[in-house]
N, C-alpha and C positions, 0 to 999 in steps of 0.2 A: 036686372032681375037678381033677388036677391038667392045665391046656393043654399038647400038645406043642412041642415048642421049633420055632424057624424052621427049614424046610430051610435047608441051604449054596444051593441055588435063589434061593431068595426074599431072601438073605441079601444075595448078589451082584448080584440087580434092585436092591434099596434102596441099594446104594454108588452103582451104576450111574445111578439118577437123584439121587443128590446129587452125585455128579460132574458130571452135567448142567446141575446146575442152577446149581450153583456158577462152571462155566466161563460158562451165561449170563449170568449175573452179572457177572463181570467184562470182557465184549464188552461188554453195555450200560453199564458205567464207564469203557471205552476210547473207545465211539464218543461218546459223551457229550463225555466232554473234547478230542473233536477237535473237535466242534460247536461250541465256545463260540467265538464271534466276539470278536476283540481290537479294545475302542473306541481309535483313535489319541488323544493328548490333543491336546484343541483346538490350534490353532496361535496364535502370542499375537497381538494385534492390534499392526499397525505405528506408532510413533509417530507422532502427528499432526504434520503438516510446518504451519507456521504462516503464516499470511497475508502476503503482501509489503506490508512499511510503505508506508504510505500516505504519510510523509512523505521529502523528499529527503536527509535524516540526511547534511548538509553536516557535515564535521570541522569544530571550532572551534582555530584555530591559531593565535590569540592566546594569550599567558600574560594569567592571572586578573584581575593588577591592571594591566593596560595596555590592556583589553580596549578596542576601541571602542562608545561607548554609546547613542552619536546621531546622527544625520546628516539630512542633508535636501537635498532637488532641488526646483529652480523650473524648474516647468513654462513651456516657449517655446511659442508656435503655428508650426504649419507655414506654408507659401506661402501655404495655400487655408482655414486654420481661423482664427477669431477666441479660441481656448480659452487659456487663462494659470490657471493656480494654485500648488499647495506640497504637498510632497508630506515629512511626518516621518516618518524612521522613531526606536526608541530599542530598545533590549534589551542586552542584556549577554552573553549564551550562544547557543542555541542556541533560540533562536524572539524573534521581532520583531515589536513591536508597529506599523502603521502608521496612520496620520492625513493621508487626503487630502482638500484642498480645491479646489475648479476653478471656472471660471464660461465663457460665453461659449457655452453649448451648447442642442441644439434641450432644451425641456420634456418630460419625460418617456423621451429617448431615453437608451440604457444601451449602455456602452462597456468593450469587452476591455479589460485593464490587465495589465502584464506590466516586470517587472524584463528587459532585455535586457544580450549580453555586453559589449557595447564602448561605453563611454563618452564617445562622440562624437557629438553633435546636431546638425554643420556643414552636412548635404544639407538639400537642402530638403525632401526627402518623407524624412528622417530614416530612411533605408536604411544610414545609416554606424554607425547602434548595433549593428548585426547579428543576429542571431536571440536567442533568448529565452536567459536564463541558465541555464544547464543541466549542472553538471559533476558527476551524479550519472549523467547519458545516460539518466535514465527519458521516458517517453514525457509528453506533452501532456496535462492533463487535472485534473479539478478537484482540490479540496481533501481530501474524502475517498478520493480514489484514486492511485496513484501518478502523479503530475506533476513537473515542472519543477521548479528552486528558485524560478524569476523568474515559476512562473504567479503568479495574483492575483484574487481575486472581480472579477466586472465589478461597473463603476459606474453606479449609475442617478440620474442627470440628476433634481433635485426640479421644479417647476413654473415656476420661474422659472427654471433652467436652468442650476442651478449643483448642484454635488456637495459633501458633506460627510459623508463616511465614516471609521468604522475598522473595523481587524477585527488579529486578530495571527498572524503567519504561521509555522508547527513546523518544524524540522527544518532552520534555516537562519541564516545568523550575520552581521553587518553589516563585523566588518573580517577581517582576513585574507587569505591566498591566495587562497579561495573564499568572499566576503565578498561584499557588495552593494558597498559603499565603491569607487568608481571604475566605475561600472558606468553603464547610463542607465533610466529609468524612462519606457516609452513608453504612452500613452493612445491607443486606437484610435476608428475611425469607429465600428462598431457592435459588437454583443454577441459573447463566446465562446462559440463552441458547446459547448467543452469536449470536443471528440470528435475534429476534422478534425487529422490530422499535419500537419504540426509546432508549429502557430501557434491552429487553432481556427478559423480564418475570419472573424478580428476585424475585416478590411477597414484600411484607408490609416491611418496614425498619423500623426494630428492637434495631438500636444503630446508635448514631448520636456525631459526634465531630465537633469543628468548629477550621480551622488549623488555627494556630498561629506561627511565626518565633519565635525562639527560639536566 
């Protein structure tokens, strides 16, 4: 038996919902793609800024072969101190080895040590060397942190009361414009705190040399 054909009725319901269906279609392709959230790319990380040298990176303004290599200050005692000893430095460039010896001090006690700017030991509380050598203008403070050129380990006094230290000092040069060479090298009453501006809290200096290139 042969089926009757669609009405034109039924014929225009079935456009009717494919047209329907098809516009839904493409609303849910439109809203879709308004939906999608745009990821920013990360933002880049900023270079790392690098730590402020610890050392006072003094220019060296000597030429190579005329450089100064050694020198050395004999420690005076002040008015009120019994202390005398020698104080070597030696290097070539840019860090210097030193070598102090002292005697005349209490056992056990331990004493700020500092390169100062002015090369005069003539007062007697040795106030004419002037403040610490410093032509970088960094602050006061030990060896791993920015300091001075003319800080210095303090020295501790052995039992019998005498000093014999070295240690070698970065970032700083013996002759030159900013050179130790002409400068003084003062020993204090007591220890540096390593903290108090300008000086540390070293107390009254007790012995005084004024370097000379050797």
């Amino acid at each position: 038996m042969v089926e009757p054909l669609l009405s034109s009725d039924h014929t225009a319901t079935m456009r009717l919902v494919l047209t329907l269906s098809l516009a839904a279609a493409v609303a849910l392709t439109a809203c879709a793609s308004k939906t999608l959230v745009t990821v920013p790319a990360p933002a880049p990380k900023p270079a790392p800024v690098p730590a402020p040298s610890a050392s006072p990176e003094v220019p060296v303004t000597e030429s190579y072969f005329s450089r100064t290599k050694s020198a050395v200050a004999t420690l005076s005692p002040s008015a009120t101190s019994g202390v005398s000893g020698l104080v070597v430095f030696s290097g070539g460039g840019n860090s210097v080895d030193v070598h102090v010896t002292a005697s005349g001090l209490q056992p056990g006690s331990i004493h700020g040590f500092h390169v100062h700017e002015t090369g005069n030991c003539a007062s007697a509380d040795f106030m004419s060397a002037g403040g610490h050598f410093n032509p970088t203008h960094k602050p006061h403070g030990p060896q791993d942190k920015p300091h001075h050129a003319g800080d210095m380990p303090s020295l501790l006094a052995d039992p019998a009361g005498k000093i014999d230290a070295r240690f070698t000092l970065e970032g700083v040069t013996l002759g030159g414009a900013e050179g130790f060479v002409g400068r003084a090298v003062i020993l204090h009453a007591t220890a540096d705190d390593f903290d108090a501006q300008p000086s540390g809290n070293s107390g009254a200096r007790i012995a005084c040399g004024v370097i000379a290139a050797e």
